[in-house]
N, C-alpha and C positions, 0 to 999 in steps of 0.2 A: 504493500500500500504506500509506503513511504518513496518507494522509488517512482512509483506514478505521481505523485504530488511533484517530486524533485523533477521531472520532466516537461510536468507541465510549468511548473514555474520556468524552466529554461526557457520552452515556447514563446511563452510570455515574454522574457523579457529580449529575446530575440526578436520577436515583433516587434515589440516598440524601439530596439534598435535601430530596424532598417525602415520604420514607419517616420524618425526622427532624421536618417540619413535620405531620405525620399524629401522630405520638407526640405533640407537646405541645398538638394541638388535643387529643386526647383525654383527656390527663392535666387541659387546663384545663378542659372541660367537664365532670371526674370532680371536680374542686374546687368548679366551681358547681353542681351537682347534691350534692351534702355541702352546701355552703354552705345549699342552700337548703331541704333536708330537715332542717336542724338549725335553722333560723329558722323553720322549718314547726314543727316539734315545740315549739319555744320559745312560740310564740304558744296554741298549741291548752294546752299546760298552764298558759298564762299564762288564756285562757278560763275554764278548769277551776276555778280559784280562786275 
């Protein structure tokens, strides 16, 4: 019984490991995609001139 609890706890906390590593790939790849639609924009008005 005790080795099914200790298993599920790992699940657990294994979830929420890759549930936490999923949020900040996301958040960093919403930084580079701004990053790079605002260097996009920067350049095309810099064109413009």
């Amino acid at each position: 019984m005790e080795q099914g609890e200790g298993r599920a706890a790992k699940q657990l906390h294994s979830h929420r490991v890759t549930e936490t590593d999923t949020d900040r790939r996301s958040h960093i790849t919403c930084m580079f995609t701004h990053m790079h639609t605002h260097t996009r924009t920067l350049t095309h008005r810099h064109t413009q001139k």
